[in-house]
C-alpha positions as CSV (number, residue, x, y, z in Angstrom):
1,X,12.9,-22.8,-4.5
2,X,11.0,-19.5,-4.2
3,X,10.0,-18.1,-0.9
4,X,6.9,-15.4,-1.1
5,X,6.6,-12.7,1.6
6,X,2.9,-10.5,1.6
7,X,2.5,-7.6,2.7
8,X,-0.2,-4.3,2.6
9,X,-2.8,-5.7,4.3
10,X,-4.9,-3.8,6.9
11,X,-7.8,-2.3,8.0
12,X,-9.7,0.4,5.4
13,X,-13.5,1.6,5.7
14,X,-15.4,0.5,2.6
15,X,-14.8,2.2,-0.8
16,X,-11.2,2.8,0.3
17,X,-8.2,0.9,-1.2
18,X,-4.8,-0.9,-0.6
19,X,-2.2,-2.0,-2.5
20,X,-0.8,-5.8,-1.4
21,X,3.0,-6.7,-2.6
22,X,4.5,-9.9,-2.9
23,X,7.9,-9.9,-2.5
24,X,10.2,-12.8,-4.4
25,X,13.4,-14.6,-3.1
26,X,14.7,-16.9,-6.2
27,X,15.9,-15.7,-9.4
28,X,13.8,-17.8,-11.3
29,X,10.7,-15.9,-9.8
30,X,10.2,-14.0,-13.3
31,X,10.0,-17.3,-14.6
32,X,6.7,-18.3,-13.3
33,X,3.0,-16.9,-13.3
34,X,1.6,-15.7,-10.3
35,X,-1.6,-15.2,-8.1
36,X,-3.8,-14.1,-5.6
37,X,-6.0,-15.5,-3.5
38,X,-7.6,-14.9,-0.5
39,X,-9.9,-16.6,2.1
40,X,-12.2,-15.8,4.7
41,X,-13.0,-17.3,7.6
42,X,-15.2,-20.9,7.5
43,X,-14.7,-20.6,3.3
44,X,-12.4,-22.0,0.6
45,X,-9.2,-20.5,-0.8
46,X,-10.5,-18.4,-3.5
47,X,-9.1,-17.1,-6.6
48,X,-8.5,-13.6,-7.4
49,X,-6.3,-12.6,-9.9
50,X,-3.4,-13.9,-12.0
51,X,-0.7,-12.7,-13.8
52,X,2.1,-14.3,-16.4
53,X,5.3,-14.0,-16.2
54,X,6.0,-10.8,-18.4
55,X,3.1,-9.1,-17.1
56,X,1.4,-9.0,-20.8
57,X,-1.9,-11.3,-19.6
58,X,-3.7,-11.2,-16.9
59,X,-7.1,-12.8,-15.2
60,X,-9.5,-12.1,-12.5
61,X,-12.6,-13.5,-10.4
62,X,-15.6,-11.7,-12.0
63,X,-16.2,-10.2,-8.4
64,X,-13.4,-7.9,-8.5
65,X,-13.0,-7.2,-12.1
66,X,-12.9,-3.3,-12.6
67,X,-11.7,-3.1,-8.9
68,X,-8.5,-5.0,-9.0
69,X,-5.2,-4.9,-11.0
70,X,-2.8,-7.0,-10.7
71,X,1.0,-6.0,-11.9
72,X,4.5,-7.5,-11.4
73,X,8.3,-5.5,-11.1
74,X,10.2,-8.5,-12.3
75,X,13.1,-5.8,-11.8
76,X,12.0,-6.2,-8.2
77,X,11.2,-9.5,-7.5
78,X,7.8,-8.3,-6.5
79,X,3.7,-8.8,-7.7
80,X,1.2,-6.3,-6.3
81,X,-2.5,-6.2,-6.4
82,X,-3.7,-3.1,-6.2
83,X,-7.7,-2.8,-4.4
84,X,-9.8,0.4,-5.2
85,X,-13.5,-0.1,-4.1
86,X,-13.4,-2.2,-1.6
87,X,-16.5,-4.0,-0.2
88,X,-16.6,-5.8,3.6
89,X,-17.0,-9.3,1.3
90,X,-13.5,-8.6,0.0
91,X,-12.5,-8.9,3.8
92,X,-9.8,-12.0,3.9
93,X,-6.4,-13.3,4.3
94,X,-4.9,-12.6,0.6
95,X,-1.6,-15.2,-0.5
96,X,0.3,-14.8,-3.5
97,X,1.3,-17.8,-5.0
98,X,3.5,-18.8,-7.9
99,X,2.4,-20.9,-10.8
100,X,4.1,-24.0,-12.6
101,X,4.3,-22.7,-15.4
102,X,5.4,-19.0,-17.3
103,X,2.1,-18.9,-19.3
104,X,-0.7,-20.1,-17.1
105,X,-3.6,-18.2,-16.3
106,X,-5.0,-21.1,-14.0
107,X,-7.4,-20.3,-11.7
108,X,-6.7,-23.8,-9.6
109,X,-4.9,-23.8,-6.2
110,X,-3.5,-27.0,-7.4
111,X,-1.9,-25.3,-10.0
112,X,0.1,-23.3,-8.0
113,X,3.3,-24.8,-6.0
114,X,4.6,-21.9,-3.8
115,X,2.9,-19.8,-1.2
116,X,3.2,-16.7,0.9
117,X,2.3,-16.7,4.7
118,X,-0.7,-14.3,4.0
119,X,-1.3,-10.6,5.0
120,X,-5.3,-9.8,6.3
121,X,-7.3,-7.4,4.6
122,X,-10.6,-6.4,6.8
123,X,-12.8,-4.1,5.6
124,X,-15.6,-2.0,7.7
125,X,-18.8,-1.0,6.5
């Protein structure tokens, strides 16, 4: 079992960044693919960004292409997504999550088997 802690979150004016982390317990964690997602209030979980095990591949939601990178420490047991640009419509609760798989790049919560409690991101125009 993995358990996924977020953290990073806060308030920033628009065009400002932060830089989430999502911090592993398990020693299979650099076994599986991770992601982000996020959701705002009244919409669906949506995906942001995913990254394989190794860190050589990576995907993102056209929306924050060029704005986001996502990166992982296997070292450290951690994933970070790090936010430059940000618009008020990035404004949500962001989760990490960890894939079934090493290689996936699935942008489906199904997909994904273990989840973080969430840290809120809330942007100001």
């Amino acid at each position: 079992q993995v358990q996924l802690v977020e953290s990073g979150g806060g308030l920033v004016q628009a065009g400002g960044s932060l830089r989430l982390s999502c911090a592993a317990s398990g020693r299979t964690f650099s076994s599986y693919s991770v992601g982000w997602f996020r959701q705002a209030p009244g919409k669906e979980r949506e995906f942001v960004a995913v990254i394989n095990y190794s860190g050589s591949r990576t995907a993102y939601n056209d929306s924050v292409k060029g704005r986001f990178t996502i990166s992982r420490d296997n070292a450290k047991n951690t994933v970070y997504l790090q936010m430059n640009s940000l618009k008020p419509e990035d404004a949500a609760v962001y989760y990490c999550a960890t894939n079934r798989y090493q290689w996936s790049l699935s942008r489906n919560t199904d997909d994904y088997t273990y989840w973080g409690q969430g840290t809120q991101v809330t942007v100001s125009s």
